[in-house]
N, CA, C and O of each residue as an XYZ file, in Angstrom:
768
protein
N     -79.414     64.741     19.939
C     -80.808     65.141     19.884
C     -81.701     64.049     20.467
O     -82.641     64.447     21.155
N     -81.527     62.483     20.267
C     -82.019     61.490     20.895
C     -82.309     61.629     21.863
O     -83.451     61.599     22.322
N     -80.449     61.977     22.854
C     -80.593     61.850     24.140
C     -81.417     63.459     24.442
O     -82.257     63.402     25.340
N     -81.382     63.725     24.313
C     -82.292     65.346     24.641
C     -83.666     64.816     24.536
O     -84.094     64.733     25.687
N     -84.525     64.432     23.718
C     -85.755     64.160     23.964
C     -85.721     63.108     24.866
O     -86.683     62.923     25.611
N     -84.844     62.468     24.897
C     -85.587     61.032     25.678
C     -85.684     61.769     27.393
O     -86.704     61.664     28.074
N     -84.347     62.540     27.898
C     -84.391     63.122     28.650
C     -85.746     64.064     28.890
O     -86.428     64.051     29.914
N     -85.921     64.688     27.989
C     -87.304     65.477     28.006
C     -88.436     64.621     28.652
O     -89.106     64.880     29.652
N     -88.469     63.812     28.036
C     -89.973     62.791     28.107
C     -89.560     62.228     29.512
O     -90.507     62.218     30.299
N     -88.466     61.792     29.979
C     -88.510     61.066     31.428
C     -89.077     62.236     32.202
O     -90.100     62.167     32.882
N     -88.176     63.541     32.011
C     -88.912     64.893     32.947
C     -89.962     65.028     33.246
O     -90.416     65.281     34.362
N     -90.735     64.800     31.805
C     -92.357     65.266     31.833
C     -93.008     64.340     32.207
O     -94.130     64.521     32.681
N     -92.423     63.031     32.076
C     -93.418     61.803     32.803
C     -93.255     62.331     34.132
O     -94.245     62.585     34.818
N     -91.870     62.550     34.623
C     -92.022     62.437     36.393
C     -92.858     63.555     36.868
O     -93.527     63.338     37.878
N     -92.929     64.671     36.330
C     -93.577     65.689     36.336
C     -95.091     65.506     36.413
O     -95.854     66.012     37.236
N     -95.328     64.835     35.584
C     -97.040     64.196     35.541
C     -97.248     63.118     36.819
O     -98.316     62.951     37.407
N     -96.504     62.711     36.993
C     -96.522     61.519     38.377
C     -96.543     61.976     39.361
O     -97.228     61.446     40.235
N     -95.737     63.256     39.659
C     -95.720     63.942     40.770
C     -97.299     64.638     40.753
O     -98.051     64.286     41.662
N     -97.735     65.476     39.881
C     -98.470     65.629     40.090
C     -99.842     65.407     40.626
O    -100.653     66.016     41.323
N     -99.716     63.880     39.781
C    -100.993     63.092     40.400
C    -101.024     62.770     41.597
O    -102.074     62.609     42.219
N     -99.626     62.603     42.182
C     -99.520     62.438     43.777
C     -99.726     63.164     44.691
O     -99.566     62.927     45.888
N    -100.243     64.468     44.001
C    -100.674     65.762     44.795
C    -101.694     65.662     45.486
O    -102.575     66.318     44.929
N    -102.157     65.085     46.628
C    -103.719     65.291     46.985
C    -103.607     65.766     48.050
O    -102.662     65.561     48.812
N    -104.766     66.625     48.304
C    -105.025     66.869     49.369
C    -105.410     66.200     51.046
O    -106.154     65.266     51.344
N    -104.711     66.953     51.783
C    -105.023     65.982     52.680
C    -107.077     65.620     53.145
O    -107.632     64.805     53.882
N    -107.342     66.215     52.657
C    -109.451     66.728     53.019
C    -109.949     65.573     51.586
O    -111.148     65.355     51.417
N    -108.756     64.834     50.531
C    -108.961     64.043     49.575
C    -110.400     63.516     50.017
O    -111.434     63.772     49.400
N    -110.312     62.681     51.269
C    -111.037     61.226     51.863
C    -112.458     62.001     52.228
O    -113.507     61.395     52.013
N    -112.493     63.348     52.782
C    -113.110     63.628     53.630
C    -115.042     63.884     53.397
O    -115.565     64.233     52.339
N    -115.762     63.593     54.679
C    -116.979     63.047     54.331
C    -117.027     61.829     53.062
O    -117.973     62.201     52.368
N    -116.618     60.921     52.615
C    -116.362     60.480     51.848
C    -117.267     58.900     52.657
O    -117.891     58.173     51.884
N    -117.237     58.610     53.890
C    -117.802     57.981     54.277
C    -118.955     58.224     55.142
O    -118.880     59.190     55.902
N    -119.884     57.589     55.147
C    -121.141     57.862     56.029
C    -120.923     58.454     57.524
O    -119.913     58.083     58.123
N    -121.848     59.390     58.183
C    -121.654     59.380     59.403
C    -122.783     58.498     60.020
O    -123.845     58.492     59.397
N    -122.689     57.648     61.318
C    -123.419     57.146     61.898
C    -124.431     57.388     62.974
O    -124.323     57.623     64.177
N    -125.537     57.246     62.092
C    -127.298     57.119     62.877
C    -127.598     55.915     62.688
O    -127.797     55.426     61.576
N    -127.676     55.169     64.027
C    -127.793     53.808     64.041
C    -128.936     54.199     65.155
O    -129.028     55.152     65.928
N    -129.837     52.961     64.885
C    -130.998     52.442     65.616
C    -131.050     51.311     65.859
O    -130.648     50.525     65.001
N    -131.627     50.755     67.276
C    -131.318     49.511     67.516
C    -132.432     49.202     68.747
O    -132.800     50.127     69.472
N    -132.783     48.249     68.871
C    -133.495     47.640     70.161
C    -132.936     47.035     70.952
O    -132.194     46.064     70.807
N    -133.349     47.730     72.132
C    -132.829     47.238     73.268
C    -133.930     47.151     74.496
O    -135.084     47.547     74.335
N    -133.505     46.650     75.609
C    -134.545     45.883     76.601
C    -133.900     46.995     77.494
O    -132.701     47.170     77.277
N    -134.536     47.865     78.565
C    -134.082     48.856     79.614
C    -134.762     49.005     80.753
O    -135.880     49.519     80.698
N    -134.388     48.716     81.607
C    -135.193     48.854     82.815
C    -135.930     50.394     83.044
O    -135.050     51.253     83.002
N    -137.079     50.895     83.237
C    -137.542     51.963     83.149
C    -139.108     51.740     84.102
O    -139.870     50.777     84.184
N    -139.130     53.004     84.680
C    -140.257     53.357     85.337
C    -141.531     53.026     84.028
O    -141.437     53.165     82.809
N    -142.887     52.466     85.021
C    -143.724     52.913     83.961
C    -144.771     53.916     84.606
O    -144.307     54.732     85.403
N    -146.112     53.944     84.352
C    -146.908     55.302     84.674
C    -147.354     54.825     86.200
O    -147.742     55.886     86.690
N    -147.495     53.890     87.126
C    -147.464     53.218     88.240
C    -146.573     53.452     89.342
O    -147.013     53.374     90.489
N    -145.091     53.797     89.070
C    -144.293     54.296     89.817
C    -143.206     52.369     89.340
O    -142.210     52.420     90.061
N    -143.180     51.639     88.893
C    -143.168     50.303     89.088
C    -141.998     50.636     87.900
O    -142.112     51.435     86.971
N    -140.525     49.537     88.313
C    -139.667     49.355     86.990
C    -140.075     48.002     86.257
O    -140.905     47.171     86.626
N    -139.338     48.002     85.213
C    -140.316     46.889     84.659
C    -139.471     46.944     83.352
O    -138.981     48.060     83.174
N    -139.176     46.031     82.396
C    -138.230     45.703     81.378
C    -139.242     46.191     80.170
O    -140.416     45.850     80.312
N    -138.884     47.005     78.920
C    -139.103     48.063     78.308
C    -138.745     47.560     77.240
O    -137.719     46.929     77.496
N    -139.075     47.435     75.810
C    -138.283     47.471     74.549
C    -138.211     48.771     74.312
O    -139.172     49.487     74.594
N    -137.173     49.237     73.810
C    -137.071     50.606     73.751
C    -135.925     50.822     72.157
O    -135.156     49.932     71.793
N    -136.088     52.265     71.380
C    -135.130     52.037     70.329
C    -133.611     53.026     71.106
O    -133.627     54.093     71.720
N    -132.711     52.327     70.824
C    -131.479     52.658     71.069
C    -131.067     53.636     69.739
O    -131.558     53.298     68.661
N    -130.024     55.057     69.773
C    -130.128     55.312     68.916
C    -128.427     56.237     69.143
O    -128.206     56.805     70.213
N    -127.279     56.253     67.887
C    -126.341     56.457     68.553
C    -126.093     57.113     67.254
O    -126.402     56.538     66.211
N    -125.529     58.338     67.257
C    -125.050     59.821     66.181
C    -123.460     59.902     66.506
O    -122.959     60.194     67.592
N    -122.807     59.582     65.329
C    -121.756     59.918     65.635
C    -121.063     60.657     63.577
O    -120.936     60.006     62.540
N    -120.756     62.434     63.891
C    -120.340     62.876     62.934
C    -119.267     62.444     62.391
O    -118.381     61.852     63.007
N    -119.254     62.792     60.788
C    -118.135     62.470     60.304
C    -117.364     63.350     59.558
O    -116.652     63.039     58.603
N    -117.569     64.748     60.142
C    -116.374     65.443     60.003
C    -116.731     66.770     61.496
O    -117.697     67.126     62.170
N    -114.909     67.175     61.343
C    -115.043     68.037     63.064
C    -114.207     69.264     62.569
O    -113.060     69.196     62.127
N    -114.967     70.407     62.715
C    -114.170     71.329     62.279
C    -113.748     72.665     63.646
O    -114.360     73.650     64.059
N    -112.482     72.069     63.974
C    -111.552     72.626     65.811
C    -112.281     73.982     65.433
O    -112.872     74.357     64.421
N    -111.972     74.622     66.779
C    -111.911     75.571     67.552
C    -110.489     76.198     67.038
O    -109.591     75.521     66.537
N    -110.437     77.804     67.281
C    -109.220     78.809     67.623
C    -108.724     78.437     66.418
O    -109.587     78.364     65.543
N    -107.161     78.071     65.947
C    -106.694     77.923     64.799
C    -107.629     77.468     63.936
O    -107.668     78.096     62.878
N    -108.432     76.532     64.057
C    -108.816     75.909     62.938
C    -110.565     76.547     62.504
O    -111.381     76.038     61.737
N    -110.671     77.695     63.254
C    -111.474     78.692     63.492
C    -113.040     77.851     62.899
O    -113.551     78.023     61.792
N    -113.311     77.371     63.484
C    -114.560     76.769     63.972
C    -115.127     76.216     65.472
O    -114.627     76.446     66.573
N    -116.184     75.513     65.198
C    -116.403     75.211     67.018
C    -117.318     73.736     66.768
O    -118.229     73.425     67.535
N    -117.031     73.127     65.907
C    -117.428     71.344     65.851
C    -116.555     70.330     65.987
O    -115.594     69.907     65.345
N    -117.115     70.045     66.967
C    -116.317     68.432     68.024
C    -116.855     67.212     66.995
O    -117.673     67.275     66.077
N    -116.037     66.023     67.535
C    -116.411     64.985     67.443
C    -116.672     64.154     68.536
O    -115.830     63.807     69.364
N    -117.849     63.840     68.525
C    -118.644     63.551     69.800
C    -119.883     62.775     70.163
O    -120.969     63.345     70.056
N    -119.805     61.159     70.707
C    -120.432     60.539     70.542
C    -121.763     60.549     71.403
O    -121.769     60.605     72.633
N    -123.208     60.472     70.374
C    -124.315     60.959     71.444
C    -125.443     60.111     71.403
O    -125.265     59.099     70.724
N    -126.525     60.224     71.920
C    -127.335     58.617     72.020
C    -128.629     58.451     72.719
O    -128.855     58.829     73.869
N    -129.470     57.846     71.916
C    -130.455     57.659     73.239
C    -130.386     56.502     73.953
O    -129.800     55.586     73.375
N    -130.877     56.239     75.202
C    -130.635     54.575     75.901
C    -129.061     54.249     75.685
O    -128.648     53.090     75.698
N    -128.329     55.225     75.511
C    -126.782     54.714     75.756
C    -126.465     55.210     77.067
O    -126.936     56.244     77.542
N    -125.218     54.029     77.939
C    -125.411     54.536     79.409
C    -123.895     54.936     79.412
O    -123.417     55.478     80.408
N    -123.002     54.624     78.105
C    -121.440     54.735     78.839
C    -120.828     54.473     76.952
O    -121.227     53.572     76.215
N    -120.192     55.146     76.724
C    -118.898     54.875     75.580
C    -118.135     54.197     76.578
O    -117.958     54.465     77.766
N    -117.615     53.039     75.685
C    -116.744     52.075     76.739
C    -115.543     52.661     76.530
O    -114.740     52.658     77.463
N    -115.115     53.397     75.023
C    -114.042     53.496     74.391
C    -114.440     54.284     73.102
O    -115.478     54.384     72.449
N    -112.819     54.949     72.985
C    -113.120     55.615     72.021
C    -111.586     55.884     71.388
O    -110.777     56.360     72.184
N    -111.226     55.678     70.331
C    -109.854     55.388     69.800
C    -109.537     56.522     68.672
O    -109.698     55.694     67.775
N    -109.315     57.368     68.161
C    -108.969     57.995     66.681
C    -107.368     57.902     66.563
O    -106.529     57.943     67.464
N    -107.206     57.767     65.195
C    -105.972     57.689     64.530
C    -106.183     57.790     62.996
O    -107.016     57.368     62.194
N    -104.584     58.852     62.932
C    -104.315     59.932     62.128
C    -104.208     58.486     60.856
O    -104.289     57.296     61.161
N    -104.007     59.051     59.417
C    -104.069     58.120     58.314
C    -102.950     57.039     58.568
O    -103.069     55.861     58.233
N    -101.465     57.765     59.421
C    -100.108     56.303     59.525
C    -100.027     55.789     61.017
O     -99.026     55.381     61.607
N    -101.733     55.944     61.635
C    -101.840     54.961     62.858
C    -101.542     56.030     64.004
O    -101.923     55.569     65.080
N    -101.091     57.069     64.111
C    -100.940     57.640     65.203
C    -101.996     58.116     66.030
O    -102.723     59.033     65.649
N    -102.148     57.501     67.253
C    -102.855     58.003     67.956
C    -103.204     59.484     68.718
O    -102.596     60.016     69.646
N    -104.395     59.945     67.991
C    -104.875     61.584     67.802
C    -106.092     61.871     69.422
O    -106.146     62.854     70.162
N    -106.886     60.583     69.465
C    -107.302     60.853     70.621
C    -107.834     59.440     70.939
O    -108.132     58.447     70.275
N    -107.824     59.760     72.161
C    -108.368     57.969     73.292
C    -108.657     58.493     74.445
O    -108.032     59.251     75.187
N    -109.749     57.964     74.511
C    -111.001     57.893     75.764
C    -111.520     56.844     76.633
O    -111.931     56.129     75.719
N    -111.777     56.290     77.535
C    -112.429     55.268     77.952
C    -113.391     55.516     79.232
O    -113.009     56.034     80.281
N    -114.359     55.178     79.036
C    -115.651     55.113     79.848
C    -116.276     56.508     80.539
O    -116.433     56.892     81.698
N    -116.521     57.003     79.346
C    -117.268     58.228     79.806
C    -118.785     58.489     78.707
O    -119.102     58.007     77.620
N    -119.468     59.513     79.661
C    -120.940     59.265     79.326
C    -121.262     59.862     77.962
O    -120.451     60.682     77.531
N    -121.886     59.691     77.528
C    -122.730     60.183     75.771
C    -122.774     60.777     75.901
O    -123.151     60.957     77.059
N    -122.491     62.200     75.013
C    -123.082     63.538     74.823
C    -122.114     64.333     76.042
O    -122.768     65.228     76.578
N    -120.929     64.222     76.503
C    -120.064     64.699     77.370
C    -119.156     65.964     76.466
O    -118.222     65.377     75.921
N    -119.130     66.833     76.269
C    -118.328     67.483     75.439
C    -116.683     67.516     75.776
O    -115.708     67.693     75.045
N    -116.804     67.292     77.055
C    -115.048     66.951     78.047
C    -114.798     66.106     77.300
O    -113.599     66.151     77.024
N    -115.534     64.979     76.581
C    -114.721     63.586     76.207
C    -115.266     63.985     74.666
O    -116.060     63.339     73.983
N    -114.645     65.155     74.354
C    -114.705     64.975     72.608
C    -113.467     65.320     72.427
O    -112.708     65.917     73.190
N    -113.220     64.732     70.904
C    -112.079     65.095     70.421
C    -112.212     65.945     69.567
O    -112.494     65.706     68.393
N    -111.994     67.228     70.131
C    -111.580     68.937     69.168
C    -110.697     68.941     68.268
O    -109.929     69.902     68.257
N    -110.544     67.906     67.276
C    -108.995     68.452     66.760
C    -107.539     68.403     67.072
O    -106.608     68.385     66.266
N    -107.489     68.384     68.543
C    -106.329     68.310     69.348
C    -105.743     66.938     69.313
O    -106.364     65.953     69.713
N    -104.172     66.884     68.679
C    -103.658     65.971     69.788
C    -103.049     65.741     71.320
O    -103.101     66.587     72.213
N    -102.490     64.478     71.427
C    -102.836     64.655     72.608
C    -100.867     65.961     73.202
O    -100.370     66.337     74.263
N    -100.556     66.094     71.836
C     -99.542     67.507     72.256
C    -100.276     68.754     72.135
O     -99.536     69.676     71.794
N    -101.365     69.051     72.286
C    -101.942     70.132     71.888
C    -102.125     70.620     70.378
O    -103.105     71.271     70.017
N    -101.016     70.214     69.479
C    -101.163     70.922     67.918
C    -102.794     70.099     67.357
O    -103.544     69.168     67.648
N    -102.659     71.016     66.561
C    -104.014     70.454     65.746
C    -104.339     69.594     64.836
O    -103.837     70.152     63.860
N    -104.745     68.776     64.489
C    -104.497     67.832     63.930
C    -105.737     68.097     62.499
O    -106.901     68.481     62.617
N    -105.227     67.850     61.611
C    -106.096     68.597     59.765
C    -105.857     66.880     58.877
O    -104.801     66.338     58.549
N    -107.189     66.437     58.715
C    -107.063     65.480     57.677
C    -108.458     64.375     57.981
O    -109.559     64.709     58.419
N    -108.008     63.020     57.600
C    -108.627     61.913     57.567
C    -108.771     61.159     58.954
O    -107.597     60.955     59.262
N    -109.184     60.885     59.476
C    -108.702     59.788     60.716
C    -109.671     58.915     61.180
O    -110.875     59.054     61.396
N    -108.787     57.849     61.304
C    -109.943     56.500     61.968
C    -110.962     56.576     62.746
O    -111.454     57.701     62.666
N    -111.660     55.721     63.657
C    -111.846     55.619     64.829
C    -112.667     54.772     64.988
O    -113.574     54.745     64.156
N    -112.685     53.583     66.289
C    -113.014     53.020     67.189
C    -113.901     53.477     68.115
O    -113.582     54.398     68.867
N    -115.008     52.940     68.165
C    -116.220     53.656     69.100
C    -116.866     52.234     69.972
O    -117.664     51.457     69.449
N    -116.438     52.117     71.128
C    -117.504     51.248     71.698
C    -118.363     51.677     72.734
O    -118.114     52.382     73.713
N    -119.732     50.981     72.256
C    -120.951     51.987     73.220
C    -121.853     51.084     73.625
O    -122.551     50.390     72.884
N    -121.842     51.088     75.238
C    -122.969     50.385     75.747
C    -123.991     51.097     76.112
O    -124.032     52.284     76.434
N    -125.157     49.992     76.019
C    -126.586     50.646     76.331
C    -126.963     50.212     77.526
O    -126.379     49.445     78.291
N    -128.091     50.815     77.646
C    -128.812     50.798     78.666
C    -128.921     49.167     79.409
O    -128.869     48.850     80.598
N    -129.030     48.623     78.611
C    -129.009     46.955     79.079
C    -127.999     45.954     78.955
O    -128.002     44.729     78.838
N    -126.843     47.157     79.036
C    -125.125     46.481     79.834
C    -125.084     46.326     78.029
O    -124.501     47.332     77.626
N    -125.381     45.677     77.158
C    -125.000     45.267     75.710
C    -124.413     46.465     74.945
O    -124.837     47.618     74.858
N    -123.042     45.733     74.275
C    -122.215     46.604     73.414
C    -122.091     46.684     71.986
O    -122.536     45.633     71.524
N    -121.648     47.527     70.978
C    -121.479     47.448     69.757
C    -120.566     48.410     69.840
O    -120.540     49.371     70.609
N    -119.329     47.899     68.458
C    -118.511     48.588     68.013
C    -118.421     49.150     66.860
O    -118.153     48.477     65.864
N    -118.623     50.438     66.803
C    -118.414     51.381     65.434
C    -117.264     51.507     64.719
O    -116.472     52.240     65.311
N    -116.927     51.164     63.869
C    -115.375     51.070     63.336
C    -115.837     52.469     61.974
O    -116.799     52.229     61.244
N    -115.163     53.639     61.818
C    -115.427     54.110     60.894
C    -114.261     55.504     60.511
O    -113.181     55.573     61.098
N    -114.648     56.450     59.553
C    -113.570     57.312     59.601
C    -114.444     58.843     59.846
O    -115.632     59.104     60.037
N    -113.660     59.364     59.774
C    -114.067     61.018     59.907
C    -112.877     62.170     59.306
O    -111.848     61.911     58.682
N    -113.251     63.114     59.603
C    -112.476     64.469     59.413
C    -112.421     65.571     59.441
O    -113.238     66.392     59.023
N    -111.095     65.775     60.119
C    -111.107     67.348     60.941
C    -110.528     68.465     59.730
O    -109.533     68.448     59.005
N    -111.419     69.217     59.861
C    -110.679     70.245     58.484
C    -110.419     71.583     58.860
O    -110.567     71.628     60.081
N    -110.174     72.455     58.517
C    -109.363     73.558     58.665
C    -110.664     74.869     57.961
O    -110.761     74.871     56.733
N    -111.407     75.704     58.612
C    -112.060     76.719     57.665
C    -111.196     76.962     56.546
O    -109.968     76.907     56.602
N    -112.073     77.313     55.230
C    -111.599     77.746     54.426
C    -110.487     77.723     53.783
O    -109.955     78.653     53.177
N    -110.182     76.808     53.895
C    -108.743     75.671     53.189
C    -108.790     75.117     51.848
O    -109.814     74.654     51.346
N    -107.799     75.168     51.351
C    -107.651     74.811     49.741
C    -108.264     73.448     50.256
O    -108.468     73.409     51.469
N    -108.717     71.878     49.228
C    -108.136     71.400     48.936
C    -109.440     69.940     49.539
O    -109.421     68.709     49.571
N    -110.481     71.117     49.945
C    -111.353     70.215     50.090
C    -112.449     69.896     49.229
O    -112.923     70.855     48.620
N    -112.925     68.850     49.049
C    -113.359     68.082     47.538
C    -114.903     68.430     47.925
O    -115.460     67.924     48.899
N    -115.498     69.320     47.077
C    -116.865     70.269     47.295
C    -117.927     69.446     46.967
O    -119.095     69.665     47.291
N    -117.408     68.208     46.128
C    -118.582     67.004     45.479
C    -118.739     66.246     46.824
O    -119.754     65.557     46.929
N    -117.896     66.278     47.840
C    -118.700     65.673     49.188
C    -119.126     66.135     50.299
O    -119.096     65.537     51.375
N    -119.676     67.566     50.034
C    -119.873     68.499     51.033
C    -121.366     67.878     51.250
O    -121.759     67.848     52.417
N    -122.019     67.503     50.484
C    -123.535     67.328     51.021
C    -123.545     65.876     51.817
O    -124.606     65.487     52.305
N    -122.310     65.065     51.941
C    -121.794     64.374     52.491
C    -121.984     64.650     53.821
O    -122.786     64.018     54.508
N    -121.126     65.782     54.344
C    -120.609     65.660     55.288
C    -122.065     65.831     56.401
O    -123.096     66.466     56.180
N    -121.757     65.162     57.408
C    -122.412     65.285     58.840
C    -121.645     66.248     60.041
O    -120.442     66.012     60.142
N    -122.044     67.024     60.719
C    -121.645     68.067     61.820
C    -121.817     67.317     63.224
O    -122.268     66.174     63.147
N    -121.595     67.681     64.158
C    -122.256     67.172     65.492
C    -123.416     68.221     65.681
O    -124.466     67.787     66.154
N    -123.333     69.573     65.357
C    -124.306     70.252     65.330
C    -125.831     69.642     64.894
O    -126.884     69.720     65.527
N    -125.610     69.119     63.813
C    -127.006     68.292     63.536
C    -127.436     67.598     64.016
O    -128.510     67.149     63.617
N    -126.665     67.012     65.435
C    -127.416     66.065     65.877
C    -128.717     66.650     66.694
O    -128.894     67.716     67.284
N    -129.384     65.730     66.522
C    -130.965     66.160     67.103
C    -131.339     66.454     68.880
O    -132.360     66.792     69.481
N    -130.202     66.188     69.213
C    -129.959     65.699     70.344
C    -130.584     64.562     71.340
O    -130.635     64.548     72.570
N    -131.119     63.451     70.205
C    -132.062     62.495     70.663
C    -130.937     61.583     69.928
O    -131.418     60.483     69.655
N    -129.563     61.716     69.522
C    -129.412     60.632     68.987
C    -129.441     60.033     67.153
O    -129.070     59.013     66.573
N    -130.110     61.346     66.749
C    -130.511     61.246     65.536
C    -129.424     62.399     64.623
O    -128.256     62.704     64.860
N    -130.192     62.778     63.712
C    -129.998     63.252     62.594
C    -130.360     64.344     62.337
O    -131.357     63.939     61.739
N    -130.449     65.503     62.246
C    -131.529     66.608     61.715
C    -130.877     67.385     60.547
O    -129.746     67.865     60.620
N    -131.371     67.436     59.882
C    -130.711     68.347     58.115
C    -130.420     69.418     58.226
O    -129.394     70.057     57.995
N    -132.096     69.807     58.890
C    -132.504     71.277     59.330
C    -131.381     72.344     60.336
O    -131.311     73.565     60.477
N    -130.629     71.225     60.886
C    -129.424     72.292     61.400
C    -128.607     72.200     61.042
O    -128.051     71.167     60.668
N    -128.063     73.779     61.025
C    -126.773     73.973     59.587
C    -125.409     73.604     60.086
O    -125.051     73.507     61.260
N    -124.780     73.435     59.106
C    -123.304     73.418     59.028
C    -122.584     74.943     59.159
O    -123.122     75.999     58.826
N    -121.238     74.787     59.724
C    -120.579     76.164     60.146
C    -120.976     76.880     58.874
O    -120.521     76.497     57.796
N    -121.542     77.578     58.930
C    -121.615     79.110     58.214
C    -119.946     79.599     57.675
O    -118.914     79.618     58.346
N    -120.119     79.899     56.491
C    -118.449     80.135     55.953
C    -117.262     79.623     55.932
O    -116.178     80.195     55.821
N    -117.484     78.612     56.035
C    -116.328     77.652     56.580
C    -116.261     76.870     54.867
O    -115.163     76.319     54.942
N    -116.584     76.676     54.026
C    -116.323     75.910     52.744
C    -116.477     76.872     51.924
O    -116.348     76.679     50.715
């Protein structure tokens, strides 16, 4: 009878352990900020004279933090870096939670939808979860900064995504298309 309970209780511990190890892969997701950064920068620019002439100007760079694919993953939000006074993404890196590289870009212009990453890897399957990424973006006055941050691609209407960070999440849709932020435009319709 000893050995019968003790057996019991190892079961139900592992049973409880397993369980807790259950998470979803959408666990992480919106969980970190998406980036609206503002910044000053010096830009060569016309003024009302016809004359160029060095400018302080605000630099301003939107990048969402969650992307919900196209076709399978039956939505239509990219991840996609956009900007004002930005002249070039130098780079652009994502990787899946064990480092695998999901998408990489180098030197193409802001707001390019060719140079977003849909979800896709680079085998075509779709890629559903957490993932890194590396963003470097120069401005208008050759000067760079690197965005180090995460994001996530999710699946419509999928178990398993954590609803306490939905007001979290950022779209590319919202971006203002200045670079900014806007509230006022919605998130996929039916998709949570």
């Amino acid at each position: 009878m000893r050995n019968f309970l003790l057996i019991f209780n190892l079961v139900l511990l592992a049973q409880l352990a397993c369980k807790d190890n259950e998470k979803s892969i959408y666990e992480n997701c919106c969980g970190t900020s998406a980036v609206t950064d503002e910044l000053p920068v010096i830009a060569r620019l016309w003024n009302d004279n016809g004359v160029m002439v060095d400018s302080l100007v605000t630099a301003k760079v939107f990048i969402p933090n969650v992307v919900v694919p196209g076709e399978n993953g039956t939505g239509n939000e990219v991840f996609q870096v956009c900007g004002r006074y930005v002249k070039e993404i130098v780079s652009m890196k994502c990787t899946s939670e064990t480092g695998e590289v999901i998408c990489e870009e180098n030197a193409f212009p802001p707001c390019d939808i060719s140079f977003s990453f849909d979800g896709r890897k680079p085998d075509g399957s779709l890629y559903f979860g957490r993932f890194d990424y590396r963003i470097e973006v120069m401005f208008l006055n050759d000067s760079t900064k690197v965005y180090n941050g995460s994001a996530c691609s999710y699946q419509c209407n999928t178990n398993g995504f954590p609803d306490k960070n939905l007001p979290n999440c950022i779209f590319f849709g919202q971006n203002d298309g200045d670079g900014g932020y806007d509230p006022s435009f919605p998130a996929p319709a039916n998709c949570f």
